[in-house]
C-alpha positions as CSV (number, residue, x, y, z in Angstrom):
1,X,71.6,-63.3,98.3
2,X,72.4,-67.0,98.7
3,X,76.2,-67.6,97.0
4,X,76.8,-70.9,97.8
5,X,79.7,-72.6,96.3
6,X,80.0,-72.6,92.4
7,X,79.7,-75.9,90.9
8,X,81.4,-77.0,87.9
9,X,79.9,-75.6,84.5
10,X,77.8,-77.5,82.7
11,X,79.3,-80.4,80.9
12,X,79.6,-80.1,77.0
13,X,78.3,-83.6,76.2
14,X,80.8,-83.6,73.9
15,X,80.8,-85.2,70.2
16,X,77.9,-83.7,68.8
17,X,78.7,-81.5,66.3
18,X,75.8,-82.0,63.5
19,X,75.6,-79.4,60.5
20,X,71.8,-77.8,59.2
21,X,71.2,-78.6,55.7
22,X,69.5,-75.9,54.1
23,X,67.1,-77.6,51.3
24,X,64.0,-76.4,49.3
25,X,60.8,-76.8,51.9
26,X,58.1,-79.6,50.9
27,X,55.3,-78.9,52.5
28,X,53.9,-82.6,53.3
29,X,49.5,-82.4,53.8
30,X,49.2,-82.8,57.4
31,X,47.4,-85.4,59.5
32,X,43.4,-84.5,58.8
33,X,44.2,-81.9,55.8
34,X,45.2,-78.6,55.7
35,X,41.5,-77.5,55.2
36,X,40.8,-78.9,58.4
37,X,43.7,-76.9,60.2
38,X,42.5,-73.8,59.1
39,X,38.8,-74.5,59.4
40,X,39.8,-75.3,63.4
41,X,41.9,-71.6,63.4
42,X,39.2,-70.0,61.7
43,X,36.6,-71.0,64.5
44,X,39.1,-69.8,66.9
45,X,40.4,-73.7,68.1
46,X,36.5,-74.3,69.2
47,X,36.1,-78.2,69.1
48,X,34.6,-79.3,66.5
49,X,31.2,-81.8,66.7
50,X,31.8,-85.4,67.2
51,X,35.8,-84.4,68.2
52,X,37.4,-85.2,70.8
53,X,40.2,-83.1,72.6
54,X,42.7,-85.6,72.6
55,X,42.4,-87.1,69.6
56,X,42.8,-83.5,67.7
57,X,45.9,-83.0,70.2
58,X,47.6,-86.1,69.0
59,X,47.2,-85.3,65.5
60,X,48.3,-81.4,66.1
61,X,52.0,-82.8,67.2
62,X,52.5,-83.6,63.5
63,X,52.0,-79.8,63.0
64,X,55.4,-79.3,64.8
65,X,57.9,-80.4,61.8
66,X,55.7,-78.8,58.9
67,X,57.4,-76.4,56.6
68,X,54.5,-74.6,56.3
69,X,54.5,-71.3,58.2
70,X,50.8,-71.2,58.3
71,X,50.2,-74.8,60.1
72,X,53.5,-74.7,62.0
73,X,52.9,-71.3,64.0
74,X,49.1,-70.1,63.6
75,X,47.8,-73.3,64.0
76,X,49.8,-75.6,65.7
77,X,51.3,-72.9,68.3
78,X,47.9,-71.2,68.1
79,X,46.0,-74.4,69.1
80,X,48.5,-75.3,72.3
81,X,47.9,-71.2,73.4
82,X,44.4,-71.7,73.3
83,X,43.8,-75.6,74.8
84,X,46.5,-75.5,77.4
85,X,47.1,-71.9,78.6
86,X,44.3,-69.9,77.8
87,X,41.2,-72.2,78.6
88,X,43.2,-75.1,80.2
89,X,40.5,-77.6,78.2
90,X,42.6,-80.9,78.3
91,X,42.4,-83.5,79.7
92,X,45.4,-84.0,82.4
93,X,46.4,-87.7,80.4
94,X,46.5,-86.0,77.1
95,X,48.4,-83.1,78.2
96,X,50.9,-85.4,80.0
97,X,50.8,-87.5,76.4
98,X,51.3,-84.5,74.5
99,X,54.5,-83.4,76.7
100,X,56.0,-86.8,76.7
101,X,56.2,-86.9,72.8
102,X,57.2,-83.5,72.2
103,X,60.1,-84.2,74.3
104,X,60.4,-87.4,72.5
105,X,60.9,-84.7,69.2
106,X,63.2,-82.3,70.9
107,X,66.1,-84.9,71.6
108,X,66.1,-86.3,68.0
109,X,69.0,-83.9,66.8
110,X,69.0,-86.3,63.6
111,X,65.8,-84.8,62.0
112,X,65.2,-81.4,60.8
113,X,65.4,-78.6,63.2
114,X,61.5,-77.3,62.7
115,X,60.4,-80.4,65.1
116,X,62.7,-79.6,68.0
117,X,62.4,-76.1,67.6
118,X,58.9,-75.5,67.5
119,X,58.2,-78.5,70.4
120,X,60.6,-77.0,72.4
121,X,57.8,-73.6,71.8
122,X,54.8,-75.7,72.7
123,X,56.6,-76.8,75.5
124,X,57.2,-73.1,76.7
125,X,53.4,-73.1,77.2
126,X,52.8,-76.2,79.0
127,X,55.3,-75.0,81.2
128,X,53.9,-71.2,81.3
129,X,50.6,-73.1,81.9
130,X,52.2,-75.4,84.7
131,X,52.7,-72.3,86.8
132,X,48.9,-71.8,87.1
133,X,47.1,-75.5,87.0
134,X,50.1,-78.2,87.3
135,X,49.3,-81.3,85.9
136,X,52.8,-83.1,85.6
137,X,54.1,-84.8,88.2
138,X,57.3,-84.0,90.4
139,X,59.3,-86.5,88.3
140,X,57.8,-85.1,85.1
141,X,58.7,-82.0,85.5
142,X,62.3,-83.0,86.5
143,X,62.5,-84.4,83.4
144,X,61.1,-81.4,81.1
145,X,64.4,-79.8,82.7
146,X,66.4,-82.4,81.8
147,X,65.4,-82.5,78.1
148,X,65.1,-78.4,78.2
149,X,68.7,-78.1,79.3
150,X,70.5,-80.6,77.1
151,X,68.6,-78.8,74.4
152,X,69.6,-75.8,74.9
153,X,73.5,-77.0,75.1
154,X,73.4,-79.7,72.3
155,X,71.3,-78.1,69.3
156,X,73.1,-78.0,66.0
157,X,70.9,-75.6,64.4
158,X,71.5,-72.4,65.5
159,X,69.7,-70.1,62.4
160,X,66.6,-68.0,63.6
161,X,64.9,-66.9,60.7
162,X,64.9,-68.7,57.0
163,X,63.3,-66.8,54.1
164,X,61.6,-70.2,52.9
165,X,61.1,-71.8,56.3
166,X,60.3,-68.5,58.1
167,X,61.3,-68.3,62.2
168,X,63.1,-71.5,63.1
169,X,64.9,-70.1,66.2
170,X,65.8,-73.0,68.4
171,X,67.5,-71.0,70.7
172,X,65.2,-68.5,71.5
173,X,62.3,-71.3,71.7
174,X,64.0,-73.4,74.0
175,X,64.8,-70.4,76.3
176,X,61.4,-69.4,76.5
177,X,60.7,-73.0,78.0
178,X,64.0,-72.4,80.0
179,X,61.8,-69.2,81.2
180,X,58.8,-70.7,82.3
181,X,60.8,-73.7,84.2
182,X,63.0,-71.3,86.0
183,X,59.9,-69.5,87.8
184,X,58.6,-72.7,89.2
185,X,58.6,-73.6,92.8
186,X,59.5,-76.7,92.1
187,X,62.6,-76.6,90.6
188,X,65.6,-77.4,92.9
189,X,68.8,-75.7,93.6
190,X,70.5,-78.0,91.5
191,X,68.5,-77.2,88.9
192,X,68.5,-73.8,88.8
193,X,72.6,-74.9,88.9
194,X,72.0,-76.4,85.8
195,X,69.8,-74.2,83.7
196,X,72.3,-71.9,84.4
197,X,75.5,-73.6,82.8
198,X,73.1,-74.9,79.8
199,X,73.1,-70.7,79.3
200,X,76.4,-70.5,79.8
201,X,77.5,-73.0,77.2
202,X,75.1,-72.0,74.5
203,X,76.6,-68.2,74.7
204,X,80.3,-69.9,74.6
205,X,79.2,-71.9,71.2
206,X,78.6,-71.2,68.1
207,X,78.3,-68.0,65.8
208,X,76.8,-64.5,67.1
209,X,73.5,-64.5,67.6
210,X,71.3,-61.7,65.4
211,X,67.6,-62.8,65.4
212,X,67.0,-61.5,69.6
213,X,68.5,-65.0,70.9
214,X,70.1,-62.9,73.5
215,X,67.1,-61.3,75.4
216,X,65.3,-64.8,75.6
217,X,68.3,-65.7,77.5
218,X,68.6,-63.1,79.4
219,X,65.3,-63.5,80.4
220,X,65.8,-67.2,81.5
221,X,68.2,-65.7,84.1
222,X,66.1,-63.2,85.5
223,X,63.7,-65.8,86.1
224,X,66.2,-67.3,88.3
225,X,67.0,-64.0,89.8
226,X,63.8,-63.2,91.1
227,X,62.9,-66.4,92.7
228,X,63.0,-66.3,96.4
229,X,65.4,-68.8,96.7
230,X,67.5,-67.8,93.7
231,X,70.7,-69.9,93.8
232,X,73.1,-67.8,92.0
233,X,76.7,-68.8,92.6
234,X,77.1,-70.1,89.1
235,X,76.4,-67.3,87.9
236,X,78.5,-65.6,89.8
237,X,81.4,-67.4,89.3
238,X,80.6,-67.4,85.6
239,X,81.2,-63.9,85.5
240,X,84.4,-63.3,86.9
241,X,85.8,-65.3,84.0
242,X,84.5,-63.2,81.7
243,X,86.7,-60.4,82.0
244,X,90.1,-62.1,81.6
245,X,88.7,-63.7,78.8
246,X,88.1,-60.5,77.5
247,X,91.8,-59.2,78.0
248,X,92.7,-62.7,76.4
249,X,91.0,-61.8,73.3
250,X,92.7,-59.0,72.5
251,X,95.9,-60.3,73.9
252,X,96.1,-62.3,70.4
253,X,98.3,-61.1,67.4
254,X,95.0,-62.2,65.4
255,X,91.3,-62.0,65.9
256,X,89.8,-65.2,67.1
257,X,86.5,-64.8,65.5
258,X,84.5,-67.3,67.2
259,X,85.5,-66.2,71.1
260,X,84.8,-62.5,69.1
261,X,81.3,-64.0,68.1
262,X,80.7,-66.2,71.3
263,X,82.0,-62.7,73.7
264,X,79.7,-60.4,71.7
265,X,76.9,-62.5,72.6
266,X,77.6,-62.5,76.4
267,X,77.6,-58.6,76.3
268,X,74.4,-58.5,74.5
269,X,73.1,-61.4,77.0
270,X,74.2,-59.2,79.7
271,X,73.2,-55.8,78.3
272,X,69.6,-57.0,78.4
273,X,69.5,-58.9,81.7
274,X,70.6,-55.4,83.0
275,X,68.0,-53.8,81.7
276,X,65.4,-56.0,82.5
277,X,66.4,-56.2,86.1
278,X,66.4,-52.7,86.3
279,X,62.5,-52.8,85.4
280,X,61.8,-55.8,87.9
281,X,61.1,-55.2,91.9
282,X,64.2,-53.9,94.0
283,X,65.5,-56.7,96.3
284,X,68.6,-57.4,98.1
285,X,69.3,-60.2,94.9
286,X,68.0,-58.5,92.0
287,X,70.0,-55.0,93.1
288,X,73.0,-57.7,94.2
289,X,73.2,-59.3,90.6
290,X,72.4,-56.1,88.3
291,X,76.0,-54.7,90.1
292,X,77.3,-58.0,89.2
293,X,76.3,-57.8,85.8
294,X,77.5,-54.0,85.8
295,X,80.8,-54.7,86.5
296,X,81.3,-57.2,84.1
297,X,79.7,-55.5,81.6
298,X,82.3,-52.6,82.3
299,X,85.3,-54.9,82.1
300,X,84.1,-56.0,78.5
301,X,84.7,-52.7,76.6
């Protein structure tokens, strides 16, 4: 297993430190009209006469911010499953339009968290879809890491589930694109360096996660691990911190309830990484990291 030496974690981009504001949903009538939506869902996302692809596309992105359950995840999620992964039916300068404007939505941490979260989701696909048919280019896709990774350290909004708004989930959304980016051969070393520490820093901050955030990370890292030129010093180093941070904890004369929070999420993080490793293929670096993430996991009872 390549160890190479550990590079510094990745950097907080510090300052950012925006607060959700719950509200009472509006749900606002989408481009086209709802009816239209759920006509296209009905007909299982077959194209409509007289439409084009594209056009549809450019209108579904508005889909992305709605409050409505329905629109937001059967037919604006459901439409980018069918189109991009399942059929591959657009057009490469529509897809590459569509990507370029849903990362455009994931970096505006001013607006409501339903746009970033649920781009960062159609993103996911693109990227699950890049693995089979690639249509972005080298710098492209260098930058869907880019705007992955600072969205996984820098969202505010860190709620999964909302009993008006339904799943918002953020996290686990932009780890799922996090997922699909880590299995490709394209990324670089450095990369995989980085979508590393953007893991890293969103276990460290924030509250505990209670909606399954921590087996959609977990699952970003495996995808690391099982490349064939997994580049897992980071990692490594990461986790011999974790048990004197550990011991610090309960060094304290009080509880310090965030590390408590942030700590708890590691082991959960790691608990599942375990386990899923332990169902992947036996190699040198998958049997190599699952000791790894043994031994820490030992050190944090």
């Amino acid at each position: 297993m390549s160890r190479p030496a550990p590079g510094l974690l990745f950097p907080a981009l510090i300052g950012l430190a925006l607060t959700a504001c719950a509200h009472v949903p509006q749900v606002v009538d989408p481009p086209r009209g709802r009816a239209f939506w759920l006509a296209l869902r009905e007909a299982k996302f077959e194209l409509p006469p007289g439409e084009s692809r594209a056009s549809v596309l450019r209108d579904a992105e508005a889909l992305v911010d709605s409050e409505d359950p329905v629109l937001r995840d059967e037919v604006g999620y459901g439409l980018v499953v069918a189109w991009v992964y399942q059929r591959h039916a657009v057009p490469a300068p529509a897809l590459i339009e569509f990507t370029s404007h849903l990362q455009e939505r994931l970096a505006r941490l001013e607006a409501p968290v339903l746009g970033r979260s649920f781009s960062a989701l159609s993103l996911s696909i693109i990227a699950a879809s890049e693995l089979k048919e690639p249509v972005l280019s080298q710098r492209q896709f260098d930058s869907l890491v880019e705007s992955g990774t600072d969205a996984l350290v820098l969202e505010p909004d860190l709620r999964g589930h909302d009993l008006k708004l339904g799943w918002i989930h953020a996290t686990a959304h932009t780890a799922d694109l996090l997922k699909f980016l880590a299995r490709n051969e394209r990324l670089s070393g450095p990369q995989q360096d980085r979508i590393i520490n953007a893991v890293v820093h969103r276990l460290s901050h924030g509250g505990a996660f209670v909606w399954g955030e921590d087996e959609r990370l977990a699952a970003v890292l495996r995808s690391l691990v099982l490349r064939q030129d997994a580049r897992l010093g980071v990692l490594s180093a990461w986790l011999t911190t974790l048990p004197p941070a550990w011991k610090a904890l309960w060094s304290k004369p009080l509880l310090d309830r965030d590390s408590f929070a942030q700590l708890s999420n590691v082991k959960q993080t790691l608990r599942a990484l375990y386990v899923q490793l332990s169902a992947s293929e036996h190699t040198p670096t998958v049997d190599a990291t699952r000791a790894e993430v043994l031994e820490a996991l030992g050190a944090l009872q």
